[in-house]
N, C-alpha and C positions, 0 to 999 in steps of 0.2 A: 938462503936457499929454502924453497917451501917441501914442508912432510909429503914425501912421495903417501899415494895410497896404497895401502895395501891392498894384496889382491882380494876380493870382493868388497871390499870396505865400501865401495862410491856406488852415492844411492842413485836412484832412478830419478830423471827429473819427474816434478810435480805433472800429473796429467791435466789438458787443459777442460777436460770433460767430468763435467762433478759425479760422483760415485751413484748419485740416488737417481742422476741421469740415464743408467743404462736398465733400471728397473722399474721405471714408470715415465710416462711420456708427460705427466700434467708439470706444469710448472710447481718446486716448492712452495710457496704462499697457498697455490692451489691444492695441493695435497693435504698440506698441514689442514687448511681450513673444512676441508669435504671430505675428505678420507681417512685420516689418520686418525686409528680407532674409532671409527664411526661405521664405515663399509667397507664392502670389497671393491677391487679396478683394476679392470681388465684392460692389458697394454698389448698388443701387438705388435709383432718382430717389424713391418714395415715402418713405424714410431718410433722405435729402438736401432737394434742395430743391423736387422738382414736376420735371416736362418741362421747364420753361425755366427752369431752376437756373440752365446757363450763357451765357443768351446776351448775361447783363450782360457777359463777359467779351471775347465775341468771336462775332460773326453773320456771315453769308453775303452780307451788305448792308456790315458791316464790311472784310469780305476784299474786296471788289467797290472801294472804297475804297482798299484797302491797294493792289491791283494797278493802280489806272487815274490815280491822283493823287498817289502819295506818292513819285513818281521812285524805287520799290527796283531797288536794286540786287545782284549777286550778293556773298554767301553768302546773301542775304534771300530769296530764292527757290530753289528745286531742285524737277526736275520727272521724274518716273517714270513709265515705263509696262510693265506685266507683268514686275517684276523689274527692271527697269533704268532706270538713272540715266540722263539726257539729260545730252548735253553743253550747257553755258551757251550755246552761241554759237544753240541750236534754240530761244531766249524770249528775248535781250538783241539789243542794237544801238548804235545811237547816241543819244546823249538830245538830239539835236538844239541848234541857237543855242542859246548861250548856257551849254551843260551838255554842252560836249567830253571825254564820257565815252563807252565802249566799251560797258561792260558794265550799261546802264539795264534794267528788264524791259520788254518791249515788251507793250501789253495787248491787241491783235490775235493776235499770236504766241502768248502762254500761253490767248489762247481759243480758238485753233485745236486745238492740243494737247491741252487737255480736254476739247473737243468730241470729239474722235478717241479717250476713253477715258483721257488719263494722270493721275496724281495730280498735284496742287499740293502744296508743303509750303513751308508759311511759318518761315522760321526765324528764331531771335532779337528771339521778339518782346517780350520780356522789358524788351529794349533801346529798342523803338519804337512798340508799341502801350497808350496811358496805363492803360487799367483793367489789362491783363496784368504791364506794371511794378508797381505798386501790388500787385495778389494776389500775386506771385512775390516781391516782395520778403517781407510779409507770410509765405507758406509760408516761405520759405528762415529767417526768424528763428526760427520756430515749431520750423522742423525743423534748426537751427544747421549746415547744408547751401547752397553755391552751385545753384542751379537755371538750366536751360535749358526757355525754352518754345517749340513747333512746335507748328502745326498743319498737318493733314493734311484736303484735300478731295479728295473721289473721287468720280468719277463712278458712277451707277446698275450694280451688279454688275461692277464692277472688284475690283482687287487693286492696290495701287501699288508694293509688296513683295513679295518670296518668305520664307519659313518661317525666320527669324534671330532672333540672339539682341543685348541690348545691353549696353553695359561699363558702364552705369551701372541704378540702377532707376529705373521710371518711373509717374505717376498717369496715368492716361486719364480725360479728361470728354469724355462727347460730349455735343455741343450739338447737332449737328440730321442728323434721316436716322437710319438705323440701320443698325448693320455686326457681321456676325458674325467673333470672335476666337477661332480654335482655338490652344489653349495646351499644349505638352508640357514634358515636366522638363528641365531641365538639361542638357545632354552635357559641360559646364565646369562647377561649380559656381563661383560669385562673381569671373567671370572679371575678370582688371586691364583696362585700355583697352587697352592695347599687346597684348591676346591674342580679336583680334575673330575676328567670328564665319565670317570669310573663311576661317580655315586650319584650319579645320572644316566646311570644305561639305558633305563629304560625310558626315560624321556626322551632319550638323544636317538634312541631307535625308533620312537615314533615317530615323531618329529621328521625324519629322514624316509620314512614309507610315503609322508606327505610331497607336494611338488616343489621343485627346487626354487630358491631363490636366483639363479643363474647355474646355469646346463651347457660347457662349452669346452670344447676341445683344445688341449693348447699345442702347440707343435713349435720347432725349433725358434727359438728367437724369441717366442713368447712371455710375458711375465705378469704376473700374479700377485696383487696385494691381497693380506686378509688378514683383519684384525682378532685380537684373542677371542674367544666366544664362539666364532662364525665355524658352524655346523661343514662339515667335508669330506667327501670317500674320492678317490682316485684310481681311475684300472686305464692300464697300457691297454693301445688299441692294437692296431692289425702287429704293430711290434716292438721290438724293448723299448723301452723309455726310459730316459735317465735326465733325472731334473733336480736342480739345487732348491734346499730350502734354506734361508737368513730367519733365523727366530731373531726377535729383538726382545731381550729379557730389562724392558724399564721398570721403573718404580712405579708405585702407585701411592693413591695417597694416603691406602691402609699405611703404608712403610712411615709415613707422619703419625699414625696411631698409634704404632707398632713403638715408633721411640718414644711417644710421649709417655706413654703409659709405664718404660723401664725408665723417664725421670721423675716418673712419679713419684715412686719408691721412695725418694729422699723427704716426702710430706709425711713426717709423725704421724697425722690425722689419719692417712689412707693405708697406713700400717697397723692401725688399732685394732686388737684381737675382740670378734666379736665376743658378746654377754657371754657370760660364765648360764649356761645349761641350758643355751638358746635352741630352740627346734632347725634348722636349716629347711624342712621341709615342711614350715606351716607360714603361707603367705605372711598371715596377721603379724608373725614373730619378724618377718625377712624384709617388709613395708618400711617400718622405723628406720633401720638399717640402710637401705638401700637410697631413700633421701637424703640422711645426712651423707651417706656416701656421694652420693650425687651431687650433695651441695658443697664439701669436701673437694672432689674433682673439678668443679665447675670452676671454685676461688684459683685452685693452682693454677687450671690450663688458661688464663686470665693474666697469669705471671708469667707463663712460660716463655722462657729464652730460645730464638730465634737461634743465635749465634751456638747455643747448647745443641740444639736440633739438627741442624747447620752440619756441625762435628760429627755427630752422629750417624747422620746419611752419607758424609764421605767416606767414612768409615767401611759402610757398608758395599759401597757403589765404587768406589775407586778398584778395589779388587778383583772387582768384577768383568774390568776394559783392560787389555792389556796393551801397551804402548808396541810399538817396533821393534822386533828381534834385534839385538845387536850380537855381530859375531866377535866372542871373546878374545881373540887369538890377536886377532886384527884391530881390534879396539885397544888392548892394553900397547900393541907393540905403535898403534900412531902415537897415543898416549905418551910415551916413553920417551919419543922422538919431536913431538911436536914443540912448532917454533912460533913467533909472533906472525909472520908472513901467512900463514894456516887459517883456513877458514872452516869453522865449525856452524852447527845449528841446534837448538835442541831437540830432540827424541821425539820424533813425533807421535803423538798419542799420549806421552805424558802428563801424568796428571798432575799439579802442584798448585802450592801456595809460599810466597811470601813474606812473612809476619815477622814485626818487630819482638824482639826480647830482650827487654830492658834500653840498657843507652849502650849497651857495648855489645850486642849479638843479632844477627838475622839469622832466622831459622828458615830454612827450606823444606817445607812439611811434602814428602811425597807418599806415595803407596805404600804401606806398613814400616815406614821410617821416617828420621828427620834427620837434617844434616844442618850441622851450625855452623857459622859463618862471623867473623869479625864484623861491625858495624859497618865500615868502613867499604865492605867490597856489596852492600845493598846496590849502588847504581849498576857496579859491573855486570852482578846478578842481574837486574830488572834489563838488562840493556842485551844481555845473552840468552834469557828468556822469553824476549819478544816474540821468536819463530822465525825470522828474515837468517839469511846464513850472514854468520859476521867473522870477519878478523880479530883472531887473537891479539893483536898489535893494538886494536881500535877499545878494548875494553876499558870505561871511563873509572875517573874515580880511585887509580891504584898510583901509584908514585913513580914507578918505573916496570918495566919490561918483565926481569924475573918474577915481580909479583904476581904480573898476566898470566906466564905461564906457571908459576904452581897455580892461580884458581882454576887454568884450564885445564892442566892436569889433574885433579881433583875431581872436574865435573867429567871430565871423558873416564876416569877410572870407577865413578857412582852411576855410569851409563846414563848421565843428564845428559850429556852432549854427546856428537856423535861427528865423524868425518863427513863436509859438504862438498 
């Protein structure tokens, strides 16, 4: 007899419609090679999916929700008006008995304040609103990218920002109202995070008195590519506007610099404390120096280890995508119960590797852990990490039955695997 599911446990089937699908109409090949951090692309609702493309994702009835019953808290909320950030303490409070918390959003306070004209921005809803977890995870596999998702509601002919640029690129869908976007080029091209758009104000306000690169209203169903750099202010027209933004926070190829430079460190040569009563600030003294330095880094990064690099950037990047919620309650108690007949699949969005250790261990290297493994259950592993939903019965490479199910109780209790 097969593990009944528990209740919520059974996932949603796969949709037949790809995720980057309902945010831009050009085919992938086409995007990657024309647009993707190169320009901006303008997709229209009749190319997508109709007026109410998004408001399976997120509505005005939704947001109304998020602020009056879901106790947010700050970073969850940020609130703007004409350029400027509110301080938290102008929408939180106390959350009253029982939830001796400071910083609750209060929902009289944030409808005051948008009554008076400022924007709402919902942040991190990636993390707390269900259909937006699901699309964003969804995008971010599509686009092998960590994503952030905000929304932004604005009052009838507001602005909630002034004319900036962001460290990351971003999709725009708007769901309801319509807000026109004047867009200018560049004054950074591909800028890193650490180089925002603060210490270029006054560039980026030139810049933006100047004529726009694209001038165009978006309205319901609409959506918005634009890559990091690209110049943007946005004001609701004749009425509120409420539109999603997807930042994609990828790597670059500083983050290649960035690790090379900490395995530097292990080269004696690029550790040597310069001359004993050297001037630092007299070229002629800093010249010497700075060549053998140079010739110093030049022999290392000539050496340098791929597979060390490799390490390093998952390190960095795997933290930063988070796989599919699993609910605990219901994962341990199939766990608990499950039989060879049971079909599991792994975690989608999980990130892992496989690697041998030694002749008698496989290690399963995932997000800030690793789980060891007998030599032995390597095929079962590689054969239940494929993606395809499998039977526990069908897991190759173990001697018998009970050994199936302790590795798959193991992997449904490490939230590898998951009820299909």
């Amino acid at each position: 007899m097969t593990n009944p599911q528990p209740d919520g446990a059974q996932r949603r089937p796969a949709p037949a419609r790809s995720a980057l699908s309902r945010a831009v109409a050009a085919d992938p090949a086409k995007f990657a090679e024309a647009y993707w951090g190169r320009q901006p692309l303008l997709t229209r609702a009749d190319e997508l999916a109709g007026p109410d493309g998004f408001r399976d994702l997120l509505s005005s009835e939704a947001v109304d929700d998020l602020l009056s019953e879901r106790g947010l808290r700050t970073p969850f909320l940020r609130v703007a008006n004409q350029g400027t950030v509110l301080s938290a303490s102008a929408f939180t409070g106390s959350g009253g008995a029982g939830a001796e918390v400071s910083d609750q959003v209060l929902d009289d306070k944030v409808m005051k304040l948008y009554a008076e004209g400022a924007t709402l921005v919902l942040q991190g809803l990636h993390r707390i609103w269900p259909p937006l977890i699901d699309y964003a995870r969804r995008l971010g596999e599509e686009l092998r990218q960590p994503l952030q998702v905000n929304a932004y509601l604005t009052p009838a002919g507001n602005k909630g920002f002034a004319t900036h640029y962001d460290t990351h690129d971003v999709f725009v869908l708007q769901v309801e109202g319509t807000k026109r976007w004047r867009i200018h080029e560049p004054v950074l091209s591909e800028p890193l995070e650490r180089q925002a758009w603060g210490g270029r104000a006054d560039e980026v306000g030139a810049t933006a008195e100047g004529p726009a690169a694209l001038d165009v209203v978006l309205a319901p169903g609409d959506a918005l590519y634009l890559p990091r750099g690209w110049l943007h202010s946005a004001q609701a027209q004749g009425e509120r506007s409420l539109h999603l933004t997807f930042g994609v926070r990828a790597l670059t190829r500083y983050a290649l610099v960035e690790e090379l430079l900490s395995l530097a460190a292990g080269d004696q040569r690029l550790r040597a404390t310069l001359p004993y009563g050297m001037d630092v600030a007299d070229p002629d003294q800093v010249a010497p120096e700075l060549s053998e330095t140079v010739a110093a880094l030049r022999d290392w990064l000539l050496q340098a280890d791929p597979q060390e690099v490799a390490s390093r950037l998952r390190n960095r990047a795997w933290p930063a995508q988070r796989p599919e919620p699993v609910k605990p309650l219901a994962q341990l108690a199939f766990a608990e119960q499950v039989t060879v007949d049971d079909r599991v699949s792994v975690r989608h969005g999980l990130r892992w590797q496989l690697v041998e250790d030694g002749a008698e261990h496989v290690v399963l290297r995932l997000t800030r852990r690793t789980l060891r493994f007998p030599a032995y259950c390597a095929d079962a592993l590689r054969f239940a990490l494929a993606g395809a939903v499998r039977r526990v019965g069908d897991l190759p490479g173990l001697d018998d039955d009970p050994d199936r199910l302790v590795l798959a109780r193991r992997l449904l209790r490490e939230a590898v695997l998951v009820p299909a």
